[in-house]
PDB file of N, CA, C and O in Angstrom, chain B, residues numbered from 101:
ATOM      1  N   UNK B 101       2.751   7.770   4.315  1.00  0.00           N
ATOM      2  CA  UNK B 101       1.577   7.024   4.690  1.00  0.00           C
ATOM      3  C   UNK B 101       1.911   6.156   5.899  1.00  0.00           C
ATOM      4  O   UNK B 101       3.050   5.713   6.046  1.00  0.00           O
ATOM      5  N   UNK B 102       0.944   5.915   6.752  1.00  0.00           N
ATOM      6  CA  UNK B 102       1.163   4.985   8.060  1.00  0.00           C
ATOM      7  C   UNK B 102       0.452   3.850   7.944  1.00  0.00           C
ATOM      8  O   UNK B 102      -0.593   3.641   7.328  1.00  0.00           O
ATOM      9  N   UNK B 103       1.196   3.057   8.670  1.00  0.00           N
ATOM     10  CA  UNK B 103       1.014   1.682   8.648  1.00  0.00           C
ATOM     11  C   UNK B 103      -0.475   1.693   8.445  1.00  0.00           C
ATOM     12  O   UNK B 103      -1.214   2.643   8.706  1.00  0.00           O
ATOM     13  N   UNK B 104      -0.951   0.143   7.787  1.00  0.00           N
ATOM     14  CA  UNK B 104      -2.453   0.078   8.073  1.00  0.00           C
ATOM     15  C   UNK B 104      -2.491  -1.256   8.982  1.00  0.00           C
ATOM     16  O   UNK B 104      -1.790  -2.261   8.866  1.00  0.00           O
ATOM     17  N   UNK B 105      -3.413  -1.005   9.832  1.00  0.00           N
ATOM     18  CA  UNK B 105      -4.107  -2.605  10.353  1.00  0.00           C
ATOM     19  C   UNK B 105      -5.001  -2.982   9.772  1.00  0.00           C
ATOM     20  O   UNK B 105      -5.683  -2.167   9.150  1.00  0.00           O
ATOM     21  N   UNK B 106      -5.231  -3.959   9.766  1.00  0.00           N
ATOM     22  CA  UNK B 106      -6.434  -4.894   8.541  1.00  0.00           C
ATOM     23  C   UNK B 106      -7.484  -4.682   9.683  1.00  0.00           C
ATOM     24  O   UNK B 106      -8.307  -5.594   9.599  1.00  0.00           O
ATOM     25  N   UNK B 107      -7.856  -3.612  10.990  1.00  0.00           N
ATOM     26  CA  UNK B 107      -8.998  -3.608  11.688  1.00  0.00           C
ATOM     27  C   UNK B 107      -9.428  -2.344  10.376  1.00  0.00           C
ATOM     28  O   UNK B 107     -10.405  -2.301   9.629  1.00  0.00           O
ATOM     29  N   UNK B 108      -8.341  -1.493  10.497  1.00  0.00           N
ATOM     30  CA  UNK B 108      -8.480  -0.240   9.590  1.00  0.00           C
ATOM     31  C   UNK B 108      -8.708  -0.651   7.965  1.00  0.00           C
ATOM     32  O   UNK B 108      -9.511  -0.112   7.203  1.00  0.00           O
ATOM     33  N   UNK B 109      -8.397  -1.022   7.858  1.00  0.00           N
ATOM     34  CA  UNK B 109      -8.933  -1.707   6.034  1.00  0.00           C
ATOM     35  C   UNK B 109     -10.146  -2.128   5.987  1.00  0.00           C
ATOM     36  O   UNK B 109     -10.932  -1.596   5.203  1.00  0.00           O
ATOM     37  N   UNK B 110     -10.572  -3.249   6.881  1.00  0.00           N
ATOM     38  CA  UNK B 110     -11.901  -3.891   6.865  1.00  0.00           C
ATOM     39  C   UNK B 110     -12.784  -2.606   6.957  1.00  0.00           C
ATOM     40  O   UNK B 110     -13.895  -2.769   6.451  1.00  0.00           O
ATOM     41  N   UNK B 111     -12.542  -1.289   7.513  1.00  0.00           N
ATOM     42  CA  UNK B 111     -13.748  -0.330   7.900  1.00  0.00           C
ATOM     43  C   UNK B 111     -13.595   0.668   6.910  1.00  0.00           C
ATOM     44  O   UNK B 111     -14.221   1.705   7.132  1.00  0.00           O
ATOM     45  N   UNK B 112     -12.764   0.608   5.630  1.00  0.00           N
ATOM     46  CA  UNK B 112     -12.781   1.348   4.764  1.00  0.00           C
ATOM     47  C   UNK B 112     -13.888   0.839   4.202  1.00  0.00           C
ATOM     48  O   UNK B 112     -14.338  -0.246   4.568  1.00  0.00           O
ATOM     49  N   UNK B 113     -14.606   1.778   2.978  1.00  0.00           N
ATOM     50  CA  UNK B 113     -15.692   1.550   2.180  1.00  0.00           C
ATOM     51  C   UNK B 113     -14.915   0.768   1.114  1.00  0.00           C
ATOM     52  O   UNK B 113     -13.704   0.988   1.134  1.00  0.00           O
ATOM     53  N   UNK B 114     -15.428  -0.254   0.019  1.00  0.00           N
ATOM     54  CA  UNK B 114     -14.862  -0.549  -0.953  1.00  0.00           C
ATOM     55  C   UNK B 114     -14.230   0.465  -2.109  1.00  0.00           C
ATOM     56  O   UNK B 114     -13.381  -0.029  -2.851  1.00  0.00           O
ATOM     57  N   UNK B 115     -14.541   1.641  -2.272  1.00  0.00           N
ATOM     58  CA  UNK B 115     -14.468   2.464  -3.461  1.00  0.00           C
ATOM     59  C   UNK B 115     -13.018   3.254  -2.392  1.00  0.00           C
ATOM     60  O   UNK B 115     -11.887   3.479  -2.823  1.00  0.00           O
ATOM     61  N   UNK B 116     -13.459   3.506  -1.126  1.00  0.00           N
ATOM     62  CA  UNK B 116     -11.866   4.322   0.003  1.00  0.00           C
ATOM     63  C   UNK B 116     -10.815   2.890  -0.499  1.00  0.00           C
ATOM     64  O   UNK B 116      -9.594   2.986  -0.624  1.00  0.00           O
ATOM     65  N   UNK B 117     -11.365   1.999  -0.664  1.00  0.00           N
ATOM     66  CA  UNK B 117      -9.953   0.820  -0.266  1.00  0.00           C
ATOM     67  C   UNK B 117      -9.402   1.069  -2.077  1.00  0.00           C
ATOM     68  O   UNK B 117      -8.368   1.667  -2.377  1.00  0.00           O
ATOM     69  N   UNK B 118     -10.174   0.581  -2.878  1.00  0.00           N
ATOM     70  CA  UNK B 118      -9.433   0.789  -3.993  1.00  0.00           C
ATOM     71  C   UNK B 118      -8.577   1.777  -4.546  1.00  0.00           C
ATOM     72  O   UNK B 118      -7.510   1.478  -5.082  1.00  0.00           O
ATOM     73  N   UNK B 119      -9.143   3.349  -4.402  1.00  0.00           N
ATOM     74  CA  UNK B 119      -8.280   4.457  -4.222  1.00  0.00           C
ATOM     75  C   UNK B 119      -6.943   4.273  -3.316  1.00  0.00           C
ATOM     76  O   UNK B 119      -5.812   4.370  -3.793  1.00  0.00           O
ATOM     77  N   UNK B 120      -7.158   4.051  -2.225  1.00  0.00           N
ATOM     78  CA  UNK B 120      -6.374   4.357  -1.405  1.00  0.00           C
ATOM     79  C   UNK B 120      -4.943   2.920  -1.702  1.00  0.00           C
ATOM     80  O   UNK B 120      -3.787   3.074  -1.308  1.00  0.00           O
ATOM     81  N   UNK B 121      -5.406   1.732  -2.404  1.00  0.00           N
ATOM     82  CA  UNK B 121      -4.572   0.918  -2.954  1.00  0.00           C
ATOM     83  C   UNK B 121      -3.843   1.399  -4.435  1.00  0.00           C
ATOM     84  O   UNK B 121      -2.717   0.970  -4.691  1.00  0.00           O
ATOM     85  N   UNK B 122      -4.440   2.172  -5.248  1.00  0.00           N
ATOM     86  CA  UNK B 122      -3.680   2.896  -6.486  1.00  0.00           C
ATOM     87  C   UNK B 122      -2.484   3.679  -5.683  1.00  0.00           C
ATOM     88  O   UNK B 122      -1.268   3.573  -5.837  1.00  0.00           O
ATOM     89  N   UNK B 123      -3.393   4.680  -4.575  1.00  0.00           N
ATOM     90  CA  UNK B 123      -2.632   5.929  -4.297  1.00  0.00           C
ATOM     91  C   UNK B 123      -1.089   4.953  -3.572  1.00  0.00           C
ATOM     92  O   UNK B 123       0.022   5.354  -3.917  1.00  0.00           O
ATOM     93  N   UNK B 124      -1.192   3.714  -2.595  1.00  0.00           N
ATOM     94  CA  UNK B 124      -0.369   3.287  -2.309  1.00  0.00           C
ATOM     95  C   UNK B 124       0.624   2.591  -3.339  1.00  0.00           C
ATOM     96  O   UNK B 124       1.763   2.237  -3.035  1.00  0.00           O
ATOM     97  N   UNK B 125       0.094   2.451  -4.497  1.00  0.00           N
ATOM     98  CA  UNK B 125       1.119   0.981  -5.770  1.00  0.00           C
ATOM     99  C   UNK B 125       1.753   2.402  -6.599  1.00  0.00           C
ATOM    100  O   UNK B 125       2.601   2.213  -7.471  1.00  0.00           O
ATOM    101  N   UNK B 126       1.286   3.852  -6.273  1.00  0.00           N
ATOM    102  CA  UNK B 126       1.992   4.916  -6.966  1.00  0.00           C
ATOM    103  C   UNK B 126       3.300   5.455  -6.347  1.00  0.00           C
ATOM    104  O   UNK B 126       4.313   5.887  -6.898  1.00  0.00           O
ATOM    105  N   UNK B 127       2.950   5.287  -4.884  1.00  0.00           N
ATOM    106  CA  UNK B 127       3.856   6.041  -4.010  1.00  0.00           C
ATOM    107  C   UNK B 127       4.781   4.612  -3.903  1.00  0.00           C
ATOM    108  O   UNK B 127       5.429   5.422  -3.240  1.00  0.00           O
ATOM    109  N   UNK B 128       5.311   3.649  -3.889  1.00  0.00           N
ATOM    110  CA  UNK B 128       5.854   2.350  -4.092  1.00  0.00           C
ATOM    111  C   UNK B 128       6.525   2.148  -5.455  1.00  0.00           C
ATOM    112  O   UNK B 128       7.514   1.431  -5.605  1.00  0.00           O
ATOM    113  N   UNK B 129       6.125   2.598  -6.108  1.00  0.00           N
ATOM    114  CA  UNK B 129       6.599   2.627  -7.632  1.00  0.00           C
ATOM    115  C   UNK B 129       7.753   3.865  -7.898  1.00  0.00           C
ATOM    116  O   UNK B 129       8.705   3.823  -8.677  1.00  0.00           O
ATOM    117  N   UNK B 130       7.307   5.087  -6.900  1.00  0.00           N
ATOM    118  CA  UNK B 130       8.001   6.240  -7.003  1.00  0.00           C
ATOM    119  C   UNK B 130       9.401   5.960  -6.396  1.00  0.00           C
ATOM    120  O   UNK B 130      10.415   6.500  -6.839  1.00  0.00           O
ATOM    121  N   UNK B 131       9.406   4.898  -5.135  1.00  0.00           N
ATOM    122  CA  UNK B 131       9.927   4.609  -3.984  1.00  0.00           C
ATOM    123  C   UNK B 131      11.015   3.878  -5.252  1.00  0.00           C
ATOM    124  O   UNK B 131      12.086   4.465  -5.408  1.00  0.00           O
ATOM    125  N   UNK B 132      10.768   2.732  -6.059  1.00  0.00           N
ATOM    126  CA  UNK B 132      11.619   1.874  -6.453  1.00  0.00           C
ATOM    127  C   UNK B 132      12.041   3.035  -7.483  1.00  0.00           C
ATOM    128  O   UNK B 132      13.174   3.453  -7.241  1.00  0.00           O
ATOM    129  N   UNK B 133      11.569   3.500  -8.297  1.00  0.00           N
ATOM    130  CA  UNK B 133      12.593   4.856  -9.504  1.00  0.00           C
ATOM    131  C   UNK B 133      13.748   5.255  -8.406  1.00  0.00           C
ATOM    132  O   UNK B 133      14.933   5.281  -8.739  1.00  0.00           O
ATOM    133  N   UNK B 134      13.392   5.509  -7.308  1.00  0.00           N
ATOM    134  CA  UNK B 134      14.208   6.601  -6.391  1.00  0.00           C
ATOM    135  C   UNK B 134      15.532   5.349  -5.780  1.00  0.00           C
ATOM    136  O   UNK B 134      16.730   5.554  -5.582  1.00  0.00           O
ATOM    137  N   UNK B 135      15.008   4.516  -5.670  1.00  0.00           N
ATOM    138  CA  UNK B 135      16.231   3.483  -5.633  1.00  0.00           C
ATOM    139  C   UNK B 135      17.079   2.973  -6.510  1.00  0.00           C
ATOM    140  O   UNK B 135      18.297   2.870  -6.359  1.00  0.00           O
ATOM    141  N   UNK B 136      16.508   2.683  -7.339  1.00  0.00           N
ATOM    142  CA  UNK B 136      17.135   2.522  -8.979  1.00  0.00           C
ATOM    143  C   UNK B 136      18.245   4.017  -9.215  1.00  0.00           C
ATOM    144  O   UNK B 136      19.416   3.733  -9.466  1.00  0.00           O
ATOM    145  N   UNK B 137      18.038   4.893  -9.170  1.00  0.00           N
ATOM    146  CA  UNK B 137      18.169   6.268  -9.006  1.00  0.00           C
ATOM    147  C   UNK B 137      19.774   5.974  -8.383  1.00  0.00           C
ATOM    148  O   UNK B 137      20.880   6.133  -8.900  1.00  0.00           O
ATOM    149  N   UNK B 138      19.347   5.472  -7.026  1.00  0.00           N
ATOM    150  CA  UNK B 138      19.996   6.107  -6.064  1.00  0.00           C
ATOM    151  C   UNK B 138      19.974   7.558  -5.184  1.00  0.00           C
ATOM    152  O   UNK B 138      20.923   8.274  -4.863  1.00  0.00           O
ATOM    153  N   UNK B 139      18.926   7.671  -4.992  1.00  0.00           N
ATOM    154  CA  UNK B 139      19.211   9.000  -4.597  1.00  0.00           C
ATOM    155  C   UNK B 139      18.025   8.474  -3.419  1.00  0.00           C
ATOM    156  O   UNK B 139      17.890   9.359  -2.574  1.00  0.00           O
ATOM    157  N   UNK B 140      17.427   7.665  -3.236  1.00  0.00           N
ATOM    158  CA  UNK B 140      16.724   7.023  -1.884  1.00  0.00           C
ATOM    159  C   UNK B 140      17.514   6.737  -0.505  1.00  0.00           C
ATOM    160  O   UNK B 140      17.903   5.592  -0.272  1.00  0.00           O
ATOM    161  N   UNK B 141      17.761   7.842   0.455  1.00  0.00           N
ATOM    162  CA  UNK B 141      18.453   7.533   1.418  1.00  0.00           C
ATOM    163  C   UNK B 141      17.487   7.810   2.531  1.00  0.00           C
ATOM    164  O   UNK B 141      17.267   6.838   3.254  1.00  0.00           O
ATOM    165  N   UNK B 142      16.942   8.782   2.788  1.00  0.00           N
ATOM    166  CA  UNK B 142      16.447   8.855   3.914  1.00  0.00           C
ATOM    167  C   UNK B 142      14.872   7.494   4.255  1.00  0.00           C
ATOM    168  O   UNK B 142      14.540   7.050   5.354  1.00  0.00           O
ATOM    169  N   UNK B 143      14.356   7.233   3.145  1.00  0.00           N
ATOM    170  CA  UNK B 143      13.624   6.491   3.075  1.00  0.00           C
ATOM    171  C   UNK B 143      13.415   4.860   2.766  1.00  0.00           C
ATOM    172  O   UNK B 143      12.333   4.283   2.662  1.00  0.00           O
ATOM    173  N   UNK B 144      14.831   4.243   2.643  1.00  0.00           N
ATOM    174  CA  UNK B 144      15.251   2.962   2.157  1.00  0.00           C
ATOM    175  C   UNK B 144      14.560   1.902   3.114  1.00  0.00           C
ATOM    176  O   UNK B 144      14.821   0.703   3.016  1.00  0.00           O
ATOM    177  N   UNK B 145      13.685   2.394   4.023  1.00  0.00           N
ATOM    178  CA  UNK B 145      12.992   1.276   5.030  1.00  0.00           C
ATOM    179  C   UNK B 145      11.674   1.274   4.289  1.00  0.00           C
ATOM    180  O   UNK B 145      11.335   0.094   4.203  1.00  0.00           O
ATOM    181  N   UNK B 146      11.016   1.846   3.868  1.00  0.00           N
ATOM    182  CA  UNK B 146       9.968   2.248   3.990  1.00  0.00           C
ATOM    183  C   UNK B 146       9.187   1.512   2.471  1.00  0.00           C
ATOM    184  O   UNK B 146       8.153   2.033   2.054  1.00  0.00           O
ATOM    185  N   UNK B 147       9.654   0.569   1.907  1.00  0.00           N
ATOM    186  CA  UNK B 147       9.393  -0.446   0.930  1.00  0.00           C
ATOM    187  C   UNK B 147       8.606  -1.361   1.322  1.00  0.00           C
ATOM    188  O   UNK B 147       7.450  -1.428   0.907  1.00  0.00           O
ATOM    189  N   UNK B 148       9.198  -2.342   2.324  1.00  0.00           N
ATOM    190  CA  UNK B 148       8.760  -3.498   2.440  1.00  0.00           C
ATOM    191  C   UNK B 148       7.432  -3.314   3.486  1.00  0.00           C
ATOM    192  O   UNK B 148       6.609  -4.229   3.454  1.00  0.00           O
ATOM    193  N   UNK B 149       7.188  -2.204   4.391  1.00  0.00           N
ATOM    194  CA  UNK B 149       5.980  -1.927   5.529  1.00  0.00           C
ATOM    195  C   UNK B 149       4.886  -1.544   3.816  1.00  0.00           C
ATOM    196  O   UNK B 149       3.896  -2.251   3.629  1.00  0.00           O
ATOM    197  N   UNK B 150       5.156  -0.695   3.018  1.00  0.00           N
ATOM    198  CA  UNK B 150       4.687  -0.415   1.831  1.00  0.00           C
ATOM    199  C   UNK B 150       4.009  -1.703   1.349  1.00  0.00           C
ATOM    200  O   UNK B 150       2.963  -2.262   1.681  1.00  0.00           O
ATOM    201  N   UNK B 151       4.895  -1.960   0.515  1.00  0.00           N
ATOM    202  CA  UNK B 151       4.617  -3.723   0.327  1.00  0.00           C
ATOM    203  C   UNK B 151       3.615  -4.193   1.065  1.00  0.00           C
ATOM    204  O   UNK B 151       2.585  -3.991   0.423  1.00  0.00           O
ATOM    205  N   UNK B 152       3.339  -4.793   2.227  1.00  0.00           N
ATOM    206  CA  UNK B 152       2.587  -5.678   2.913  1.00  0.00           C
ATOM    207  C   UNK B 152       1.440  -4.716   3.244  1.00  0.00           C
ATOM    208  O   UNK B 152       0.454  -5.422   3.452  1.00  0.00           O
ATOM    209  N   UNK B 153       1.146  -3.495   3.378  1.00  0.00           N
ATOM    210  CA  UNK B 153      -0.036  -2.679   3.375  1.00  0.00           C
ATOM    211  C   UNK B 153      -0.610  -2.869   1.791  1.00  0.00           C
ATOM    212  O   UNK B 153      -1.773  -2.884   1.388  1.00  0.00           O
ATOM    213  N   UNK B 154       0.088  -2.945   1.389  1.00  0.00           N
ATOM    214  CA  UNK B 154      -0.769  -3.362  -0.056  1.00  0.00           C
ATOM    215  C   UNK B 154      -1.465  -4.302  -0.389  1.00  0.00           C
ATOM    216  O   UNK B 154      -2.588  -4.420  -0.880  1.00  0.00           O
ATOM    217  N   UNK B 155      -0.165  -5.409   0.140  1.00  0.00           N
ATOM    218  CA  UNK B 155      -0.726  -6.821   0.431  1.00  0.00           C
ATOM    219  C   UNK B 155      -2.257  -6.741   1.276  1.00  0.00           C
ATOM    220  O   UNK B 155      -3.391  -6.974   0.859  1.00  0.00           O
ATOM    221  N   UNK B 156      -2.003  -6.515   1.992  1.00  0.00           N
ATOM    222  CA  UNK B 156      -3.189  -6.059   3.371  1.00  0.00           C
ATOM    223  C   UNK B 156      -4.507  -5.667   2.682  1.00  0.00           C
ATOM    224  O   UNK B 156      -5.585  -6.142   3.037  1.00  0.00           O
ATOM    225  N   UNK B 157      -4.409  -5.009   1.940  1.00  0.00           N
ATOM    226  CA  UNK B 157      -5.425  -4.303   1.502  1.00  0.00           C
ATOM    227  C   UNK B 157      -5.636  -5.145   0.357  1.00  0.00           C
ATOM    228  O   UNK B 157      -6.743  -5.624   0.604  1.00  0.00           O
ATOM    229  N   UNK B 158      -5.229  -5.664  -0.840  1.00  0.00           N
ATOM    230  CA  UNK B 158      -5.836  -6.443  -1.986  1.00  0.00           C
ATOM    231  C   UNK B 158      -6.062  -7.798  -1.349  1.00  0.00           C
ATOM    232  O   UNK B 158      -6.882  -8.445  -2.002  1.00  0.00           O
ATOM    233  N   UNK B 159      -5.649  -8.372  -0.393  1.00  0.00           N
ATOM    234  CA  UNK B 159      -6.568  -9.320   0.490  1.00  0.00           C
ATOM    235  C   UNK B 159      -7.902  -9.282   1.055  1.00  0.00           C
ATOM    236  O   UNK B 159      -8.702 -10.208   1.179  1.00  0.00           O
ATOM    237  N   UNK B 160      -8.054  -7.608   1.498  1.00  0.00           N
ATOM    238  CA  UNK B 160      -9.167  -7.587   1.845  1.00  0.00           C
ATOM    239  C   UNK B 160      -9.756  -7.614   0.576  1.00  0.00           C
ATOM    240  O   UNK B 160     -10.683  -8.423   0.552  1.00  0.00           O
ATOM    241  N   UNK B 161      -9.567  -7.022  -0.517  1.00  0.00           N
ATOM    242  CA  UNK B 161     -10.237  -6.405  -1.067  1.00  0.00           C
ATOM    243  C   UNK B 161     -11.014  -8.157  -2.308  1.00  0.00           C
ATOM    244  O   UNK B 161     -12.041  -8.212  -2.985  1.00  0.00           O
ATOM    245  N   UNK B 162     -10.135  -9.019  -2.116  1.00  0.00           N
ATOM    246  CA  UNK B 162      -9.989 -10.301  -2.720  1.00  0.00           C
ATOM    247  C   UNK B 162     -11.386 -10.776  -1.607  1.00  0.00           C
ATOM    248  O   UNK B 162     -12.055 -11.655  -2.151  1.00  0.00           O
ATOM    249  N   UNK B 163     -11.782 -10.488  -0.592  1.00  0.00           N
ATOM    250  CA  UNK B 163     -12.272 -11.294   0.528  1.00  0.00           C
ATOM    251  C   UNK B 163     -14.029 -10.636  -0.144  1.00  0.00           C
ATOM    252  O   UNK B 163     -14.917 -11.212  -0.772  1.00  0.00           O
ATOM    253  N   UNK B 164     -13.911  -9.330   0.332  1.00  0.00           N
ATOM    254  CA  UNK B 164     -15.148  -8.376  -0.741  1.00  0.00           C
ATOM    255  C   UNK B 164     -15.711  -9.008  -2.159  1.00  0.00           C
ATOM    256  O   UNK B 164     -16.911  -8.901  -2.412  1.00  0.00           O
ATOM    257  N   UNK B 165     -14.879  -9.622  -3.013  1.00  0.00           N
ATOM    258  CA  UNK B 165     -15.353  -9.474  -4.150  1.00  0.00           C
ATOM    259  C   UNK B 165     -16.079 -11.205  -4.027  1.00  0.00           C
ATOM    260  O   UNK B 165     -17.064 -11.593  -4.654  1.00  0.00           O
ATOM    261  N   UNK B 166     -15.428 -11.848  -3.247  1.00  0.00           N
ATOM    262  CA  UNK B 166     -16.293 -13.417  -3.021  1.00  0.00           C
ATOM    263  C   UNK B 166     -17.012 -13.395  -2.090  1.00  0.00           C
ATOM    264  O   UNK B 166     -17.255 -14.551  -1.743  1.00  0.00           O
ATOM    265  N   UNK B 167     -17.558 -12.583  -1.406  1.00  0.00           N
ATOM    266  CA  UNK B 167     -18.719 -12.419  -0.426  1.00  0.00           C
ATOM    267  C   UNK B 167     -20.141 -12.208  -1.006  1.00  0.00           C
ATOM    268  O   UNK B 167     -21.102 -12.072  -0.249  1.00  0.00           O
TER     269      UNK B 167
END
């Protein structure tokens, strides 16, 4: 998955942002088994950009529900 900008979040529909926040807290979850594991090498960056797109997105999505 590629980075998101919060221009790109804000223009998702609410029902694209929530999906697309599961599909991201699944692939993040897979990421930490595979570290725990050890067997996460080629991808050991790719957590924390993870992380803050999530962040990114349940902010917006926090901003939606008090509007």
């Amino acid at each position: 998955m590629t980075r998101l900008r919060m221009r790109t979040i804000r223009a998702m529909s609410p029902e694209h942002l929530e999906e697309t926040i599961l599909d991201s807290q699944g692939e993040l979850a897979k990421l930490r088994v595979d570290l725990a594991k050890g067997t996460q090498r080629k991808h050991h960056g790719k957590i924390k950009p993870l992380r803050r797109d999530i962040a990114r997105m349940l902010t917006r999505q926090g901003e939606l529900r008090r509007e």
